[in-house]
C-alpha positions in Angstrom: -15.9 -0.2 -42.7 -12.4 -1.5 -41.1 -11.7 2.2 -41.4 -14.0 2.9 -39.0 -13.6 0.6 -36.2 -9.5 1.3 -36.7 -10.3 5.1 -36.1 -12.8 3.8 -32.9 -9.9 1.6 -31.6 -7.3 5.1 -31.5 -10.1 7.1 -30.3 -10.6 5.0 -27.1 -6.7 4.8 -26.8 -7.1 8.1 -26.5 -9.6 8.7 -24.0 -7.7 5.6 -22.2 -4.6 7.7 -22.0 -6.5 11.0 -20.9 -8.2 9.6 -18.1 -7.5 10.5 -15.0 -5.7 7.8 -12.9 -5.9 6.7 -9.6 -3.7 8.3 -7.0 -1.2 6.1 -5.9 -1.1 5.2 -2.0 0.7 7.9 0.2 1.9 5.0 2.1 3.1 3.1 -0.7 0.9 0.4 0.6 0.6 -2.0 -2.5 -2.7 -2.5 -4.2 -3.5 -5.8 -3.1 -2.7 -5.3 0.4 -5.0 -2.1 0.5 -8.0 -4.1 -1.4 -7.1 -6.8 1.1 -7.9 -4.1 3.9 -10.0 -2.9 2.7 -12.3 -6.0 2.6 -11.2 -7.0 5.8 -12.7 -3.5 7.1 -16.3 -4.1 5.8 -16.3 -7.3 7.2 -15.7 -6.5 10.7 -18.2 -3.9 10.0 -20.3 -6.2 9.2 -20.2 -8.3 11.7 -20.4 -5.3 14.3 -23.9 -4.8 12.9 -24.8 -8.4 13.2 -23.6 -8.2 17.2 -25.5 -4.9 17.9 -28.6 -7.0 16.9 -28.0 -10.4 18.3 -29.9 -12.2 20.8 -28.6 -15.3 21.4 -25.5 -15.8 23.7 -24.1 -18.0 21.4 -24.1 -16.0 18.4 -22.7 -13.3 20.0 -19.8 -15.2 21.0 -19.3 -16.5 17.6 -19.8 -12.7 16.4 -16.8 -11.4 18.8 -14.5 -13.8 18.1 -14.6 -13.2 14.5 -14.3 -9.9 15.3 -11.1 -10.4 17.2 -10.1 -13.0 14.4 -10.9 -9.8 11.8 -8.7 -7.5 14.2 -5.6 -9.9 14.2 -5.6 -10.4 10.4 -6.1 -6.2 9.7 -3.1 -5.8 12.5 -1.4 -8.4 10.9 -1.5 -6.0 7.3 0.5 -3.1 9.5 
């Protein structure tokens, strides 16, 4: 039975090794810094959505200045 989970173990080495990687960044930007970005992104968009539908003055205050707090931190990134 060890046999069989020994010859499981090199098969998914094997399919580990033959999958296809991700391409790395044509801007060398690191990983973390692009994740970073990338999460940054969705929340502005986000919050763009929530401002297209806001009612009260207040929020939508609140809304753009995240959204200039969002801008700053993805300028920020380069």
């Amino acid at each position: 039975m060890a046999r069989g989970f020994d010859s499981k173990a090199v098969a998914d080495q094997q399919e580990q090794a033959a999958a296809p990687r991700p391409a790395p960044d044509p801007e060398g930007e690191p990983t973390q810094t692009r994740a970073r970005r990338r999460r940054l992104e969705l929340s502005r968009a986000d919050i763009e959505r929530r401002l297209a539908t806001a009612q009260v003055e207040a929020h939508k205050e609140m809304l753009r200045r995240a959204l200039s707090a969002l801008d700053e931190e993805i300028a920020s990134l380069g």
